[in-house]
N, C-alpha and C positions, 0 to 999 in steps of 0.2 A: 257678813256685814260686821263692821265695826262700831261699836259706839263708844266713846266716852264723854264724858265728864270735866273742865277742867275745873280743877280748884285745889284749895289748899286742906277743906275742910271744914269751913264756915257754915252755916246754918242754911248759907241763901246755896250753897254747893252740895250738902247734904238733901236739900231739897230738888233743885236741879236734877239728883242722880235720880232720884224717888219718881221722880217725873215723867224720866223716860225710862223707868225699869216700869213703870206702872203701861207707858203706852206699849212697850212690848208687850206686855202681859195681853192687855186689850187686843192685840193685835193678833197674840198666837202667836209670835214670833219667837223660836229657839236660837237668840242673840244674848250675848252677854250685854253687861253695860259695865266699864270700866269708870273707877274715878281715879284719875289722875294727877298725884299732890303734890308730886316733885317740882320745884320750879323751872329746873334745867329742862326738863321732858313739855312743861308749858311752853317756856320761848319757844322752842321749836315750832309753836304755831305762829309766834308772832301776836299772841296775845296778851296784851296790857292789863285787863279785867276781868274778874269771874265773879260767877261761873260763867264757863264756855261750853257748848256741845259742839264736838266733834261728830260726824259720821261718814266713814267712808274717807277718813283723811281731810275732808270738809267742812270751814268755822263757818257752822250754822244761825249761834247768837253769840254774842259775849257781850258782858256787863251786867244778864241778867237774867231771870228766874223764867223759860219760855213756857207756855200753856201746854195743855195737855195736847190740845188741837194741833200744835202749833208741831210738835214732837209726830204724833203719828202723823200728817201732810208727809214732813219729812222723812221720816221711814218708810210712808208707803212710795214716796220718790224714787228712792235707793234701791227698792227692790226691783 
């Protein structure tokens, strides 16, 4: 599984990461969680605003900070 993070760095993207390295954690899951700050490597999703999650190749939110809840749904999706 892949996760990342998109942002540049920001407080609301340092938090984003925290979010779902925490639902992995809850989860048991031996996945990494990438944060991703390069812009070039952003566009390629076609995203405008962050933070984004990515998983699995997939913009799961962008513009904002998702719930704890909201991260494992979507991981336990992916599996």
């Amino acid at each position: 599984m892949k996760i990342e993070v998109l942002g540049t760095g920001c407080v609301k993207c340092q938090t984003a990461t925290a979010m779902c390295k925490e639902a992995v954690k809850e989860l048991g899951m031996e996945t990494e969680v990438k944060h991703v700050t390069r812009i070039q490597e952003i566009a390629k999703y076609g995203v405008l605003a962050t933070p984004a999650v990515v998983i699995n190749g997939e913009v799961k939110c962008v513009g904002r900070i998702p719930s704890l809840e909201e991260v494992k749904k979507w991981l336990e999706e992916a599996t």
